[in-house]
N, C-alpha and C positions, 0 to 999 in steps of 0.2 A: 504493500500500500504506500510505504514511504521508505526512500533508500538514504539509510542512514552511512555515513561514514565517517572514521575518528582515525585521527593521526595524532602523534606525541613531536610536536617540534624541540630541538637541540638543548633547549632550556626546560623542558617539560612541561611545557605547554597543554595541555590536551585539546583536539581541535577536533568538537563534530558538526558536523555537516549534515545539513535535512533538506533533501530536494525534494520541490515541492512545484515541477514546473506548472501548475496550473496558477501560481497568483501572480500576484502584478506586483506585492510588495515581500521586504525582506526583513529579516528580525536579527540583531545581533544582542547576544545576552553573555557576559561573562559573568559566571558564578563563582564565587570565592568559597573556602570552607574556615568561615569566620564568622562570630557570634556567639551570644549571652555565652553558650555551653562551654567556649574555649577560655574563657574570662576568669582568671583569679579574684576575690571578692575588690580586693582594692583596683582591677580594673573594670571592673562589671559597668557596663556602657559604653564603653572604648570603642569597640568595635561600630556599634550608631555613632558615636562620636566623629569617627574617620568618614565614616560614609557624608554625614554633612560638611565636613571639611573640604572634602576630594573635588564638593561642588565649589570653592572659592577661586577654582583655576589651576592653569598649570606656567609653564614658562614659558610656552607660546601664546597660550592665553591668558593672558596676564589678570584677567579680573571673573570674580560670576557672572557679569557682564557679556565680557566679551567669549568665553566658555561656552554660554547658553545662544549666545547669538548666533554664533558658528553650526553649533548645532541645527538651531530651529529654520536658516537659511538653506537645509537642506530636508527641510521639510519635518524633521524629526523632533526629535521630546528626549533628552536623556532622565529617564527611571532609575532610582534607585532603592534598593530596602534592603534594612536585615533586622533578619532572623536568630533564632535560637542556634540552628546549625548548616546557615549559609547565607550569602548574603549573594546582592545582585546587580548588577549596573545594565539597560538594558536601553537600547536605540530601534526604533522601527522607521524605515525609510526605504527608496525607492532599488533599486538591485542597482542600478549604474551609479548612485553615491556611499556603495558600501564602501571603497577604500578610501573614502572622503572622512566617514561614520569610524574607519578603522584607525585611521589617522588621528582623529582628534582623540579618540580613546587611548592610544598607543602615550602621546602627548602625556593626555593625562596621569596616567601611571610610572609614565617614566620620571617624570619632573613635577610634579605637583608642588604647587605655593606652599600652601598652608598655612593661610593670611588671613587677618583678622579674625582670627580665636575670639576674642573676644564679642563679637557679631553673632558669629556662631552660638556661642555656648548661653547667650539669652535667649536666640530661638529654641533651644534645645530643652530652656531652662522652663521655658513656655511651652513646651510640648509635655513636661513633666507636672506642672499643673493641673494638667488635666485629670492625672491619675491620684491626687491627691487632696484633702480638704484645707479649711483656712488653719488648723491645730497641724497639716503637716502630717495625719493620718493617711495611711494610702488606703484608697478607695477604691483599685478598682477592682473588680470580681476577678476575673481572669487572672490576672497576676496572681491573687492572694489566692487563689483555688493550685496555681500552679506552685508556689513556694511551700503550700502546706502538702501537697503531693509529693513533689524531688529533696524536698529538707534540707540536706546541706549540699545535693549534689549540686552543678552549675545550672542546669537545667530549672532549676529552680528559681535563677536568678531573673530580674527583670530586663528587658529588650535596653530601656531607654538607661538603664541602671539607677542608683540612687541621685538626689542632689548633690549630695557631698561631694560624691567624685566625680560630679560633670563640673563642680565649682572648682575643683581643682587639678581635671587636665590641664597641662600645659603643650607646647608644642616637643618637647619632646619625647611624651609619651604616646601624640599624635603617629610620630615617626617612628617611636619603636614599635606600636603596632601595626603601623603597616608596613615597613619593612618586613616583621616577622611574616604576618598573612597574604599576602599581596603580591606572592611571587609564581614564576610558572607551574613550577610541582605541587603547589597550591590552590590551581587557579581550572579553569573548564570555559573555554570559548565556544557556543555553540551559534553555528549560523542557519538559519531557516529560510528559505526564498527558493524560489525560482532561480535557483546560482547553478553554475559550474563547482561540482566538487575541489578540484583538483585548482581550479584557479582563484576559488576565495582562500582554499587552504594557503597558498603562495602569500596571495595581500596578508594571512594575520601574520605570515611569518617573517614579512619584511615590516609591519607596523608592530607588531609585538613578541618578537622574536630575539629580541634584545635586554628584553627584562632577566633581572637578573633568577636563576631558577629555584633556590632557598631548597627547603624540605616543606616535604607533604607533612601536617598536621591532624595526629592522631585523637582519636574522640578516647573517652572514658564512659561506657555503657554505666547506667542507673541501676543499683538492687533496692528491693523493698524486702522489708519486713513485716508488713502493713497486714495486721491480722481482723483487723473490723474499717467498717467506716469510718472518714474522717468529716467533721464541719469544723466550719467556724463562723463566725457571727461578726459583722464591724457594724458597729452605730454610725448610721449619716442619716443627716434630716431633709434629705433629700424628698420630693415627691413621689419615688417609685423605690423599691426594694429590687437588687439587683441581683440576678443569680446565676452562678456558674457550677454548671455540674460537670464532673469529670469519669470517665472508667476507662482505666490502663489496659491497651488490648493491644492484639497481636501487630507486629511490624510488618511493612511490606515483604518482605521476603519469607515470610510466614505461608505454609500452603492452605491457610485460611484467611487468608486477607481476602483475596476474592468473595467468599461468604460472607466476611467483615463488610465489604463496601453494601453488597446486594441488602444485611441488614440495616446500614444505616437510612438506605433509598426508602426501605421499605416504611422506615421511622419519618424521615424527613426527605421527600422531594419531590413537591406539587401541593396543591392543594387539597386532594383528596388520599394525604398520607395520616398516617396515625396522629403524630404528633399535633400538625395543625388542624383538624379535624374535630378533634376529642376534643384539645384542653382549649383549643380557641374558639371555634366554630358548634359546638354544643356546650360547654361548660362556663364559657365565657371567661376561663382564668387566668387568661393571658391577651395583650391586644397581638402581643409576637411574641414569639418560640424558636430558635436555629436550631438544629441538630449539623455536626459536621464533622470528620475527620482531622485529624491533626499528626499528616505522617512526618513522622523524624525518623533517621534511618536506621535504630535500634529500637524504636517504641512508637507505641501508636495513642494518640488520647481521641475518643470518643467525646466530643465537646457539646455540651447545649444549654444553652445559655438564652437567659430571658428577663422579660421587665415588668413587673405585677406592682395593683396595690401593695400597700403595707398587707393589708389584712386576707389576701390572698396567695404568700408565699405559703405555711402551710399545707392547705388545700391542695398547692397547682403541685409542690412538692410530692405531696403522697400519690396524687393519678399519676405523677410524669414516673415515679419508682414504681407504682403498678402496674403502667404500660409497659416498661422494660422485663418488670418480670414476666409479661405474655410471652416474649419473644426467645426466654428461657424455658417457658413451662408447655410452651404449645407450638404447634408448626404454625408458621404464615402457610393462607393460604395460596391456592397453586395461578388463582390469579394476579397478586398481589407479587408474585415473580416472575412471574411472566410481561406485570407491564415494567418492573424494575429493569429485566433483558432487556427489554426497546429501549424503553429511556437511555439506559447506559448505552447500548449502540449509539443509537442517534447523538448522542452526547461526543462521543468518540468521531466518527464521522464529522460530526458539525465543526470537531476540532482543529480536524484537516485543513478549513479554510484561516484561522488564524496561523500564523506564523509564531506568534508569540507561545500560544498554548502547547506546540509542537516544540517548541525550545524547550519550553517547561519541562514535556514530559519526556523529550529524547535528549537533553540535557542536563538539566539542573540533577536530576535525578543520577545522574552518572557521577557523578561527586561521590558518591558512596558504593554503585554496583551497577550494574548490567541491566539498562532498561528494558522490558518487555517492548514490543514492539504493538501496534495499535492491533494488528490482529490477534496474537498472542491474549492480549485482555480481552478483546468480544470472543473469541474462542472458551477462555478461561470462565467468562461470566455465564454463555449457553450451556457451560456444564453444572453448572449450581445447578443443585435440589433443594427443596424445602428441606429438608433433613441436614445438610451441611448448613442451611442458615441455623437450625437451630442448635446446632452444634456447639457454633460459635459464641455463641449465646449464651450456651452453658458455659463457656470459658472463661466470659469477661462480667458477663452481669451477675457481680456477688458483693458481695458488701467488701470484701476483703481488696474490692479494684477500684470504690467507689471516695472520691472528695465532692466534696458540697462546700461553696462558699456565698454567703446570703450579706449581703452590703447594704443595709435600709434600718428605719426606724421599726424595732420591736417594743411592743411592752414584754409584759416581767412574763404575761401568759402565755400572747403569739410566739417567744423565741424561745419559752418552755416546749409550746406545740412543734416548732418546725425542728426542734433540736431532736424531740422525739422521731419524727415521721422519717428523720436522717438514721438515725442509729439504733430505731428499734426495725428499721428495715431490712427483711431477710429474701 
């Protein structure tokens, strides 16, 4: 369906290639294997930290100014984000300005400014705000659901890190983390377009084939001990109670991930799935419910997350813990997998025409293993049974996989009740 190809340039580069001659445009995505999980506590942030900096310019382009102009004069947008255990810098533009797109990126990495820190680190400081109240409590569900799941692991830490230590990078530790992470045996170029294999692979290796090569950076997998459920409870007098549930399931390379995804479709994806169905559309317990995957490449979190009354955390907690135990105690039925198979095709399929979602999945993913290839998964998915869904189901939905994190206004009773409806759940 899609002819992938990967080569290791001189420096260790890795360089894949996604031919896609049906589109008109191109996707260039370098993934880095940098982020929160690689972070010592005292530099927890660093790694977001660099990423905004990298946008102040390089020594051809002397400003964010002149950087983004270069850029958007070829039609494009440079993206960036990171993650727990990868991060991303990504250009979409037309296939005749890719070594235009390669150049300024090359630029960038080679020579970066790393000017006005001080600019930076109040944007940063204001993006950190957000996650937190006027007392300086952090409030946001997600994080506090994920710290109190990894404990002292890195994974636990947060993306944007603490205040402290965004008030007190300087630029040398700008550099020393990117010197560390930011080299080619560290690094994953994938190209997606309508390109010549052989001749995009040439351009990155004459734009970025120069970088120096460093070493590959090893992850440190997460154990538990975690023998019941966990919650936890933060007081904000906020309007709505905020809630993050989590249950630790299998990793992609798991030969039950395929069942893992077919069950979370079954839970969350459309309108007439369980989740939004039941607690929003008949119970009325929620205005909105996500259910969603969260792969990392040793673990997987089971994510759902929602915004209720104060006086409807309870309630929405104990249907949303009894819906889950359906999908342990009973088989979905055989229609409810059957429209999950289309769905996921079509899904698959429709992804063929972006560029970007094809880097994602034949890319970024290659940081850690051997991507499946788009047939490989719709093959994998037509083989699901009801029986391997609920397989899976008995593996991960137990109290011993489950954190709960509730971020709202309780009195002394409601967070009696929701504290219960968490940890008397079997």
């Amino acid at each position: 369906m899609i002819k992938r190809h990967e080569s290791t340039l001189d420096n260790g580069l890795r360089v894949v290639v996604a031919e896609l001659p049906h589109l008109h445009t191109a996707t260039v995505a370098l993934y880095i294997k940098v982020g929160s999980r690689f972070e010592v506590p005292e530099d927890n942030g660093l790694s977001h930290f660099v990423e905004h900096m990298l946008f102040r310019g390089s020594q051809r382009h002397q400003s964010s100014y002149e950087l983004n102009f270069a850029i958007e004069r070829l039609g494009a947008t440079l993206y960036a984000e990171t993650g727990r255990d990868c991060g991303l810098f990504q250009l979409s533009l037309e296939p005749d300005s890719l070594d235009a797109g390669l150049e300024i990126l090359g630029a960038l990495l080679s020579s970066p400014r790393f000017s006005e820190i001080e600019l930076e680190r109040e944007l940063v400081l204001e993006e950190l705000k957000e996650d937190y109240d006027e007392k300086d409590v952090e409030i946001n569900a997600d994080d506090i659901a994920r710290g109190l799941l990894f404990g002292d692991h890195a994974l636990g830490q947060r993306i944007v890190g603490p205040k402290a230590n965004v008030d007190r990078f300087d630029i040398d530790d700008v550099r020393r983390h990117f010197q560390r992470f930011y080299c080619g045996a560290n690094m994953l170029l994938c190209i997606a377009g309508p390109v010549d294999p052989t001749a995009v692979t040439e351009l990155a290796r004459d734009r970025l084939g120069a970088l120096p090569a460093g070493a590959l950076i090893e992850t440190v997998a997460p154990e538990f001990d975690q023998s019941a459920a966990q919650y936890v409870h933060i007081d904000d007098p906020g309007s709505q109670s905020a809630i993050s549930l989590l249950l630790r399931a299998v990793p992609e390379l798991d030969p039950d991930y395929p069942a893992l995804t077919a069950l979370m479709r079954v839970l969350d994806d459309g309108m007439s799935t369980r989740l939004h169905y039941r607690l929003c559309d008949q119970l009325g317990l929620a205005y909105s419910i996500n259910a969603s995957l969260e792969p990392l490449h040793d673990i997987t979190l089971v994510d759902v997350s929602a915004n209720t009354g104060h006086e409807k955390v309870a309630p929405l907690l104990r249907e949303l813990l009894k819906l889950l135990s359906e999908f342990r105690d009973e088989p979905i039925s055989a229609a409810e997998l059957d429209k999950v198979q289309r769905r996921y095709r079509y899904d698959l399929l429709a992804s063929i025409d972006e560029p970007n979602a094809v880097a994602a999945q034949l890319g970024g993913i290659a940081l850690y293993y051997e991507p499946p290839s788009l047939d490989e998964k719709i093959a994998r998915m037509q083989a699901i049974t009801v029986d391997d869904v609920q397989r899976v189901a008995r593996r991960i939905i137990r109290p011993q996989s489950l954190t709960v994190a509730v971020v709202g206004t309780l009195s002394q009773d409601r967070a009696a009740e929701v504290r219960a409806a968490v940890l008397d759940w079997r």
